[in-house]
C-alpha positions as CSV (number, residue, x, y, z in Angstrom):
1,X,-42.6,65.1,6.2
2,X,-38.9,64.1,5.4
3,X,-36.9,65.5,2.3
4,X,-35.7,62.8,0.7
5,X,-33.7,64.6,-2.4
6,X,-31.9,67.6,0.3
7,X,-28.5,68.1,-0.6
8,X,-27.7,67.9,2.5
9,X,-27.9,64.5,2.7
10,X,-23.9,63.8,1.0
11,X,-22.8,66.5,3.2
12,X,-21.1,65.9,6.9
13,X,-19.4,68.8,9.5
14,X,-16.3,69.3,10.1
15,X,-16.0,69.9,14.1
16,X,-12.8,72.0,13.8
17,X,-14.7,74.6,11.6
18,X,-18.3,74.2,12.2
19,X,-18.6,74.2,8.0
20,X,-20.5,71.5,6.3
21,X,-18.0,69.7,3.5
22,X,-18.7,66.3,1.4
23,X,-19.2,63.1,3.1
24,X,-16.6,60.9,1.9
25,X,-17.5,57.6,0.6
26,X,-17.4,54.5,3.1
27,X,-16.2,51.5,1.7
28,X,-18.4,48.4,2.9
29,X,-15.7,46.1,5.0
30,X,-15.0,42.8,2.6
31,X,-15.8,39.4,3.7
32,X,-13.0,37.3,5.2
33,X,-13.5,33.9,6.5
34,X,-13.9,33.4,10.4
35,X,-10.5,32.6,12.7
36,X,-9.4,28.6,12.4
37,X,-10.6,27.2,15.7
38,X,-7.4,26.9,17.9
39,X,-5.8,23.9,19.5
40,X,-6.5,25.3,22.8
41,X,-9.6,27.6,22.9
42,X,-8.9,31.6,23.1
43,X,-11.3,32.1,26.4
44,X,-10.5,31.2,29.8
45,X,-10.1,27.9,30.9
46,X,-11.7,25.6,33.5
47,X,-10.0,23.4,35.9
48,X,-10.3,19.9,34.1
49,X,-10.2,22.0,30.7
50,X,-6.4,22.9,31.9
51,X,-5.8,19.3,32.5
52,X,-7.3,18.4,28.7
53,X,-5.1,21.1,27.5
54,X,-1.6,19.2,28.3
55,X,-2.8,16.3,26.7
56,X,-4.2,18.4,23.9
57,X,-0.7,20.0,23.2
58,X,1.3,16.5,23.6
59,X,-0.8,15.4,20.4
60,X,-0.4,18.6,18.3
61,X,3.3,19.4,19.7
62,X,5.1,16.0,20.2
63,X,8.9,17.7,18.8
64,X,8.3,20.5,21.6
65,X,6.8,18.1,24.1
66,X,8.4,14.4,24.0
67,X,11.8,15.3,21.7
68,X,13.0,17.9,24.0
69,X,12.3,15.5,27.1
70,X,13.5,12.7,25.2
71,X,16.9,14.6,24.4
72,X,17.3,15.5,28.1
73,X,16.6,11.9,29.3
74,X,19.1,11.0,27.4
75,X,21.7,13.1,28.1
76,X,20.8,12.1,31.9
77,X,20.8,8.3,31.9
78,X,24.6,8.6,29.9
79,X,25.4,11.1,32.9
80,X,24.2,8.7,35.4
81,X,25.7,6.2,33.6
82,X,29.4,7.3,33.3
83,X,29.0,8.2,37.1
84,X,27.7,5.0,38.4
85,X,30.5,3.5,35.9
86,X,33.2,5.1,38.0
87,X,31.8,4.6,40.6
88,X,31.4,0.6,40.4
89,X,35.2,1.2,39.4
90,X,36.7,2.6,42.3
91,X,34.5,1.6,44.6
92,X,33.3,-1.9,43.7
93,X,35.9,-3.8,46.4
94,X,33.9,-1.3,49.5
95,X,30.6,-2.0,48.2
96,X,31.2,-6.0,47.9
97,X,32.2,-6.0,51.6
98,X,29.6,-3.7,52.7
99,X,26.9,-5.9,51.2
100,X,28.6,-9.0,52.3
101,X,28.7,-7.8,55.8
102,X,25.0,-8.0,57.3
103,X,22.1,-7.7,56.4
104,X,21.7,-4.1,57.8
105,X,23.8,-2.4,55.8
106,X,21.9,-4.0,53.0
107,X,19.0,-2.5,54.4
108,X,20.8,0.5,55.3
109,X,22.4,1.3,51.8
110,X,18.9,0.4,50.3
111,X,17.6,3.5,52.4
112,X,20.1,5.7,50.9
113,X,19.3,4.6,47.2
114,X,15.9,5.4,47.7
115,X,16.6,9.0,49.3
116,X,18.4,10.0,46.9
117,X,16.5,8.8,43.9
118,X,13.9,10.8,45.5
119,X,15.7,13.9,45.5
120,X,17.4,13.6,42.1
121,X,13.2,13.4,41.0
122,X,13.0,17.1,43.2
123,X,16.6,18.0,41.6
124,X,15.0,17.3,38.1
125,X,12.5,19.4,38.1
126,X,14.0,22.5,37.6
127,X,14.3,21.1,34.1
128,X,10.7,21.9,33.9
129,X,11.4,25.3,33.4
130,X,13.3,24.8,30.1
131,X,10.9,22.2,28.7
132,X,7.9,24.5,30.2
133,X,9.7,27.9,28.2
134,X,9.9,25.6,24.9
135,X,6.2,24.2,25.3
136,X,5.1,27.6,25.5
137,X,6.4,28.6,22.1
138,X,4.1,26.3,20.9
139,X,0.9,26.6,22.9
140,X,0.7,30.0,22.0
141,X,0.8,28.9,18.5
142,X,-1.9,26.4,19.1
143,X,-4.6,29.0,19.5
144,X,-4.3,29.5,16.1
145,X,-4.4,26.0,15.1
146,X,-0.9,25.7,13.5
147,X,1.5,23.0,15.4
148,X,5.9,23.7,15.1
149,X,8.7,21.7,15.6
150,X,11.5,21.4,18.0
151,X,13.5,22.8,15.4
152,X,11.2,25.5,15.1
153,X,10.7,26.0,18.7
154,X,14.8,26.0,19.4
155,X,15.1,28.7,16.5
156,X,12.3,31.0,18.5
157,X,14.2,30.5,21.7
158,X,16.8,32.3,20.4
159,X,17.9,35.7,22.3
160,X,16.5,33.8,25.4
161,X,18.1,30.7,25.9
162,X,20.8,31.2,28.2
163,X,18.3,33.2,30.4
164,X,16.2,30.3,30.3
165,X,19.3,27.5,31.3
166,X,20.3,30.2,33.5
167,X,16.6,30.2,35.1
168,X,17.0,26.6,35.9
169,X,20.3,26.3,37.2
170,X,19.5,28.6,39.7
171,X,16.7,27.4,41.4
172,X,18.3,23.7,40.7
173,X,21.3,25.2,42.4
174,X,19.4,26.9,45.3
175,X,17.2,23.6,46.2
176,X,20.7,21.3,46.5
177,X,22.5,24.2,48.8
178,X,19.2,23.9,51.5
179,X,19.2,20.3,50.8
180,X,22.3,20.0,52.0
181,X,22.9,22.4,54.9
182,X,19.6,20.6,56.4
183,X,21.8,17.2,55.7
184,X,24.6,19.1,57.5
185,X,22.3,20.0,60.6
186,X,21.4,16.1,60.8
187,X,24.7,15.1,60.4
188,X,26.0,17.4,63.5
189,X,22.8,16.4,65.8
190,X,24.0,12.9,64.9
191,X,27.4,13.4,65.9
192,X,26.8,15.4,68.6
193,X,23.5,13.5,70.0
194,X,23.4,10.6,69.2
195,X,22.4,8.3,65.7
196,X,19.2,8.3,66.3
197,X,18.6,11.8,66.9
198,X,20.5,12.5,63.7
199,X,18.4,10.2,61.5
200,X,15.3,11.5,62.8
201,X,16.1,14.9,62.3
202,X,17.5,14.3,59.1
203,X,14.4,12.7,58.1
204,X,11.7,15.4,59.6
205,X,14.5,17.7,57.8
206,X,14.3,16.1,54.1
207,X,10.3,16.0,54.4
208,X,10.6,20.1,55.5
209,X,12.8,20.4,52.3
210,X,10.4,18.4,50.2
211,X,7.5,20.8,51.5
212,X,9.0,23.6,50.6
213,X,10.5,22.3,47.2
214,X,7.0,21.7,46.2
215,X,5.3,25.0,48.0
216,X,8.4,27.2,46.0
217,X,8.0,24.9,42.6
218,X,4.2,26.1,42.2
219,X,5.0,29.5,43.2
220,X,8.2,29.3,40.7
221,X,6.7,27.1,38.4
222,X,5.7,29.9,35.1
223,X,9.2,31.1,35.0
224,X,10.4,29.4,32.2
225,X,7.0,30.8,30.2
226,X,7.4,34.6,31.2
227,X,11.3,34.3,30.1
228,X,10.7,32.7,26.6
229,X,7.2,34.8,26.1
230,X,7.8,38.5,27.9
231,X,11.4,38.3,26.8
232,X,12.6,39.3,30.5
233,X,15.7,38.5,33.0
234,X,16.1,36.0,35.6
235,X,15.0,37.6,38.5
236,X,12.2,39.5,36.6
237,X,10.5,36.3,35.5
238,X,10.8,34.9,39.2
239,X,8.9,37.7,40.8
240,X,6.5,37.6,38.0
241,X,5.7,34.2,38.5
242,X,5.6,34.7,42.0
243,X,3.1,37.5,41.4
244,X,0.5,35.6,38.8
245,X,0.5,32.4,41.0
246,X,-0.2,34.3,44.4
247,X,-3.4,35.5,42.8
248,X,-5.3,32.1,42.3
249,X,-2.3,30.1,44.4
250,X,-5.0,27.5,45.3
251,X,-6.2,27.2,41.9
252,X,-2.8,27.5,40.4
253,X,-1.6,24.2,43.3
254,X,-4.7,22.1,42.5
255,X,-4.2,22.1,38.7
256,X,-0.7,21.4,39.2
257,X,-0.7,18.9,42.1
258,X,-3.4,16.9,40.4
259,X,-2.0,17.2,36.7
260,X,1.2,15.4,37.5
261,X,-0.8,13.3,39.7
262,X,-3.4,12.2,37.0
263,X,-0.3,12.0,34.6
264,X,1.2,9.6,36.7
265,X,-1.8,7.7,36.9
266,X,-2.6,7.3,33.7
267,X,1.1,6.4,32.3
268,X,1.3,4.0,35.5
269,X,-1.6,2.4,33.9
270,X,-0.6,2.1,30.2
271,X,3.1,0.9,31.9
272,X,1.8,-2.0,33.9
273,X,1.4,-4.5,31.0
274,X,4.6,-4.0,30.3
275,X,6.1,-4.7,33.5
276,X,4.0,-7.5,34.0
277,X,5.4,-9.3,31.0
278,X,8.9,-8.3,31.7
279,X,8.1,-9.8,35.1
280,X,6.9,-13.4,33.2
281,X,9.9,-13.4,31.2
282,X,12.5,-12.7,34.0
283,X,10.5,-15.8,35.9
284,X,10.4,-18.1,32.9
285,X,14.3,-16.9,31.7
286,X,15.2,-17.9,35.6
287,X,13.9,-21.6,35.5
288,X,15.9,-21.9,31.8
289,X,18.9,-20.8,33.1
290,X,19.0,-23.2,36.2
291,X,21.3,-25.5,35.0
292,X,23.3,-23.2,32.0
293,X,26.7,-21.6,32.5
294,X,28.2,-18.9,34.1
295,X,27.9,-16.3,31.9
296,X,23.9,-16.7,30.8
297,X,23.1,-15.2,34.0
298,X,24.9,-11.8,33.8
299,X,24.2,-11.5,29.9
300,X,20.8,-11.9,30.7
301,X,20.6,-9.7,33.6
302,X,22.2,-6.6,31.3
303,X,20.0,-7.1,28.7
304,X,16.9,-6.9,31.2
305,X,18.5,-4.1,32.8
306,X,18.7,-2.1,29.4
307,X,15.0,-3.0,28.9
308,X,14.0,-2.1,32.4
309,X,16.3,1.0,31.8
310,X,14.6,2.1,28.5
311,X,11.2,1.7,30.0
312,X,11.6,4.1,32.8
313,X,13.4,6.4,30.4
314,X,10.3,6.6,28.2
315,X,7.4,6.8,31.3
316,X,10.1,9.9,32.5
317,X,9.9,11.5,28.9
318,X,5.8,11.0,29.3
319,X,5.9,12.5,32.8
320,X,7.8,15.5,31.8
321,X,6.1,16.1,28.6
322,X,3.1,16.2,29.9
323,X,3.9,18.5,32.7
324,X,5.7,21.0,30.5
325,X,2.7,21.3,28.6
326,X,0.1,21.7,31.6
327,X,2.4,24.3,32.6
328,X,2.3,26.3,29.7
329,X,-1.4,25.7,29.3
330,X,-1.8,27.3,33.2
331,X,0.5,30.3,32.1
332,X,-1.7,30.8,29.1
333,X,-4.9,30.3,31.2
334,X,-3.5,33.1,33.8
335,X,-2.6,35.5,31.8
336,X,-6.3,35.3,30.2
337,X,-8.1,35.4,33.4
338,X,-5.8,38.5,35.1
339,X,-4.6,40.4,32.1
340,X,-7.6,39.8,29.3
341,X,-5.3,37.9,26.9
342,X,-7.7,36.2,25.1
343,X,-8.6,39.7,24.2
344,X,-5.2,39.7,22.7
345,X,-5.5,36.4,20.8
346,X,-9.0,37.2,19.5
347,X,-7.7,40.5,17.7
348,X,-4.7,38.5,16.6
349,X,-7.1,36.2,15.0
350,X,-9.3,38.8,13.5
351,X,-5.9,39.9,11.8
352,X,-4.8,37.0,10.3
């Protein structure tokens, strides 16, 4: 019933003639090993796997993750530094008799400090972007399992750096100029109506500023991951981001929002020992120093500053480490769920 010794069976057609020619011979594919299971899985992510996936890439990438926070920190605290310096020198005589005056403008300056730590935190992070673009670098080369350094990293960034510092100096830029022509409103309704009219403006004005800081920072927030990983300009990588996060925007906010929540958390509780034995040795340092002399108290006092100092310093370095590389792991996650990435990274794989 079949012919198992035709001739025909080593022949094939050619469809351009029509004319049967040889078959040539296949070659059986050889045997390679199967891709090394990634840092971060090449698939789409769920919503707590995003959240593991920071913590994931602080362990495999700490030069990327804490050494380019921990370089910016401390570049900040000297800036800070010098400027509270001069500050406290040309200034010292006005604050001494503003404290010494009453109580309420204790209170009063006291408000002030706190305002405006809050909006250097807002001010900060358009530093994100940066760490977020370096962390990237990185993540991408965690779905293959291999881990670089900030050397490494810094030597990839090259061709978009200034694009990148660019990035962030902008929208840093942008948020201080509404910031402060909402201060300028408040300040004219004061002057013109009155102070409380101005301070309650001025505060209903610096919680609309904060709204939108954070509604513009989710929508913003991939920039600094298209720039170093589409190679594109300033303005390309802001629509872009603006583009990808409108898709899943709730998604994209509750990853975000609860992230640097849960990050906060979790550093507030590994922190609070600490604090709790600085606290006993300021208490017990206190009752010591009761009857010494006049200069224990201010020695003292700087060197628990510095240690006070140092300690926020480092839970800032965690903070921002941690949401650089939730950042990058939501860009990544994205791009996987819209564009069929992982497609990408799986052939990428195969290839290797």
């Amino acid at each position: 019933m079949f012919t198992q010794n035709s001739p025909d069976w080593g022949l094939t057609v050619d469809w351009s003639t029509g004319q049967r020619v040889p078959a040539k011979a296949r070659r059986r594919p050889q045997w390679s090993p199967p891709p090394v299971p990634g840092i971060l899985p090449k698939r789409p992510l769920g919503f707590f796997e995003v959240l593991d996936g920071g913590f994931r890439l602080m362990r495999s990438l700490p030069g990327l993750t804490y050494g380019s926070a921990g370089i910016a920190a401390g570049l900040s605290a000297s800036v800070f530094a010098l400027a509270g310096a001069i500050t406290w020198y040309f200034g010292h005589s006005f604050f001494t008799k503003l404290l010494d005056s009453s109580e309420e403008a204790l209170s009063g300056l006291s408000f002030v400090v706190q305002i405006g730590a809050g909006i250097v935190e807002y001010l900060t992070l358009a530093a994100l972007i940066v760490f977020s673009g370096l962390a990237s670098i990185g993540a991408r080369e965690a779905f293959f399992g291999r881990t670089m350094s900030l050397r490494q990293g810094w030597q990839h960034l090259r061709g978009s750096r200034r694009t990148l510092f660019g990035a962030a100096l902008l929208m840093g830029t942008a948020h201080l100029i509404v910031l402060a022509v909402f201060l300028a409103a408040a300040v004219l309704a004061g002057a013109v109506g009155g102070t409380v009219i101005g301070l309650t403006l001025g505060t209903a004005l610096v919680l609309v500023w904060w709204a939108l800081t954070v509604f513009f920072g989710i929508r913003l927030s991939l920039t600094g991951c298209i720039i170093t990983q589409e190679r594109v300009g300033i303005f390309s990588a802001i629509a872009r981001s603006w583009k990808m996060t409108g898709r899943g925007f709730l998604q994209v906010a509750g990853q975000t929002v609860f992230g640097f929540w849960l990050a906060n958390q979790v550093i507030g509780i590994i922190a609070t020992p600490a604090f709790i034995y600085l606290g006993g040795v300021i208490g017990v340092l206190s009752i010591l120093m009761l009857g010494g002399s006049e200069l224990e108290g201010p020695i003292v006092a700087a060197v628990l500053g510095t240690i006070f100092t140092g300690l926020f310093l480092a839970i800032g370095v965690l903070l921002y480490a941690y949401r650089a590389a939730l950042l990058s792991t939501v860009y990544f996650n994205l791009r996987m769920r819209t564009e069929g990435y992982d497609l990408v990274l799986l052939a990428e794989a195969e290839e290797v």
